[in-house]
C-alpha positions, 0 to 999 in steps of 0.5 A, a space after each residue: 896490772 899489764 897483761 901477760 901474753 896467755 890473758 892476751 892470747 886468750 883474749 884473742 882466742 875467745 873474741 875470734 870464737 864467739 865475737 862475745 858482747 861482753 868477755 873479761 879475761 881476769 888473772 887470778 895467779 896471785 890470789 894463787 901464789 905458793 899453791 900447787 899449780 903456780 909456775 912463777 909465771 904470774 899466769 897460772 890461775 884465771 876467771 873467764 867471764 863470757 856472754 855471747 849469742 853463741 851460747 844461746 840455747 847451749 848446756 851448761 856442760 857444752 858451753 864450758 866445753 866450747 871455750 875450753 875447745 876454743 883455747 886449744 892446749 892453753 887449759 891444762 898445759 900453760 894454764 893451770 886452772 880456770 873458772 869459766 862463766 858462760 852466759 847468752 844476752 838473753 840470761 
């Protein structure tokens, strides 16, 4: 499946923030179709997975606080919803 220019630019975002040594940016929107929160764009809905050193040593709570901080207004505003699993190497 291609791409969409929010999974890219989230992509982008989190590698820039925490240079992660492993990141999965996965579009969930069409497990989603029909459901409040679709917009029709086919980006809509999306699983982070993230593990980086930046988050070793970090609460759960503030860890989803930094990428959603990372993303700027793409959570809630062009992106309707996000699972978000942070991890540090060492976990």
């Amino acid at each position: 499946m291609k791409k969409g220019p929010a999974q890219l630019e989230m992509e982008v975002l989190l590698t820039a923030a925490f240079e992660p040594s492993r990141l999965a940016v996965i579009n969930d929107s069409a497990k989603h179709h029909g459901h409040s929160g679709d917009d029709g764009s086919g980006e809509s809905h999306f699983t982070i997975e993230i593990e980086s050193i930046a988050f070793a040593g970090v609460s759960r709570v503030m860890r989803q606080r930094m990428v959603n901080n990372a993303l700027g207004d793409i959570p809630g505003n062009r992106v309707h919803a996000l699972a978000i699993k942070v991890t540090a190497p060492v976990e």
